[in-house]
C-alpha positions in Angstrom: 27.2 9.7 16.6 28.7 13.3 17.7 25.7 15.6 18.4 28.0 18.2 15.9 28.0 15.9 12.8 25.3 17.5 11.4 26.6 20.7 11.4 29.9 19.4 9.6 30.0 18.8 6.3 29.6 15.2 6.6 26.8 15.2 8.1 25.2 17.9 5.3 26.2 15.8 2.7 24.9 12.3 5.0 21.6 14.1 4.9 21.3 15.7 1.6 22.3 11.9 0.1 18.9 10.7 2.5 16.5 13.0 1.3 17.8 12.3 -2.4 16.7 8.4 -1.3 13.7 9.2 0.1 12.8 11.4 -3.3 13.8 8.6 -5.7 11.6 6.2 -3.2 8.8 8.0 -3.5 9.1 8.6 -7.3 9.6 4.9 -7.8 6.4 4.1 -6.1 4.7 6.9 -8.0 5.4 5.5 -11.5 4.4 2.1 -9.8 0.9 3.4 -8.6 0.1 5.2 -12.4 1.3 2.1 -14.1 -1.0 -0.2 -11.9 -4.0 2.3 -12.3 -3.4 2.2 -16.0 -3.4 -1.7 -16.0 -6.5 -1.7 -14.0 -8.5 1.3 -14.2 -10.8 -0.2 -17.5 -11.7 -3.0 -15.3 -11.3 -2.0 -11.2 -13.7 -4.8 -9.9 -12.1 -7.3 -12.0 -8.5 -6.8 -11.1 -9.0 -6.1 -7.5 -10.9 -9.5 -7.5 -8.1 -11.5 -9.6 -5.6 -9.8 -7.2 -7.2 -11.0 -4.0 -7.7 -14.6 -5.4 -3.7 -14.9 -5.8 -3.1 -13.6 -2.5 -5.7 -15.9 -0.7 -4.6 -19.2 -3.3 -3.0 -22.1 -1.3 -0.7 -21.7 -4.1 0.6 -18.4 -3.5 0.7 -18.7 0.5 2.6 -22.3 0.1 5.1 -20.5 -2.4 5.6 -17.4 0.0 6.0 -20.0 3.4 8.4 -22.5 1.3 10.4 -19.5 0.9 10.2 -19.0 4.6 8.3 -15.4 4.3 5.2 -14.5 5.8 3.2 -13.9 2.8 4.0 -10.3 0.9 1.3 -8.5 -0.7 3.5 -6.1 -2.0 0.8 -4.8 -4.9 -1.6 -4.4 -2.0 0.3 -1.6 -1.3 0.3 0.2 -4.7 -3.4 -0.6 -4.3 -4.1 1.3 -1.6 -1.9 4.2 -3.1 -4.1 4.0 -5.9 -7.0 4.2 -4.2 -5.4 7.4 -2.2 -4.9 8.7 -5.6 -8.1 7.7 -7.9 -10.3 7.3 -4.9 -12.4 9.0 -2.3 -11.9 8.8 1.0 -14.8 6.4 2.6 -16.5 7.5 5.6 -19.1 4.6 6.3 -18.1 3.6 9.7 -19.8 0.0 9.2 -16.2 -1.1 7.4 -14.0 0.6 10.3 -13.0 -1.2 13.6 -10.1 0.8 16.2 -7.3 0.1 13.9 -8.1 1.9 11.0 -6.2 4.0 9.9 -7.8 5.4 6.2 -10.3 4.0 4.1 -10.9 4.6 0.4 -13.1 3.4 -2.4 -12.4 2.6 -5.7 -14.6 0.7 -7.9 -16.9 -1.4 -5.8 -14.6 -1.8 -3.0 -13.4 -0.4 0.6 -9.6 0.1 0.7 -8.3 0.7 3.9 -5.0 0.7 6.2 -5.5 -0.5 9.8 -2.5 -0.5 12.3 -1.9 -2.4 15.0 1.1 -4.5 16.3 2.3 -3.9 12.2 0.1 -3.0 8.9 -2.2 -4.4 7.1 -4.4 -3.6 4.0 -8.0 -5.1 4.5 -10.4 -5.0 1.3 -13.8 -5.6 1.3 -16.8 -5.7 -1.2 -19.0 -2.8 -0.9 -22.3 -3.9 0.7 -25.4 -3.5 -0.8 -28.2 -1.4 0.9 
């Protein structure tokens, strides 16, 4: 690519059209997150726990492997989101290791990011004191 392209038209227009992606992206996942939190915001615990049994079912990581995908947890995503959202951050170090990232609670459960060779979205039960 020509280090002058973005100073050409083109290249305006090439960038305008990505921040207009990037916008509708982020709106998408927006009405994603308050639709989820509607669904689930009566019953957190409840929901959260239904959610984690599909995702750990032999039936749900078969399905995902047949397909020949790692298993996606897609809506652990919007989870999180929600919990960035309709949360608090946590800060009880006893549910961090070195990869964390951020760490939330929402209902009666830690929510949080950890980064390492790729993603992942770890939730755990709070623990009783």
């Amino acid at each position: 690519m020509n280090k002058y392209f973005f100073d050409s038209e083109e290249g305006k227009k090439s960038m305008d059209e990505w921040l207009e992606k990037l916008q509708r992206e982020e709106l998408h996942l927006q009405r994603w997150v308050d639709r989820v939190w509607d669904r689930i915001k009566d019953d957190i615990d409840g929901s959260i726990e239904r959610l984690l049994n599909w995702y750990e079912s032999d039936r749900y990581r078969d399905r995902e492997y047949k397909m020949c995908y790692e298993p996606r947890e897609a809506l652990l995503w919007v989870l999180l989101d929600c919990a960035r959202k309709y949360g608090k951050e946590c800060d009880d170090e006893s549910y961090a290791n070195v990869f964390t990232g951020k760490m939330y609670v929402i209902g009666s459960f830690v929510i949080q990011v950890m980064h390492g060779q790729g993603s992942v979205i770890r939730i755990d039960k709070i623990k009783s004191k």
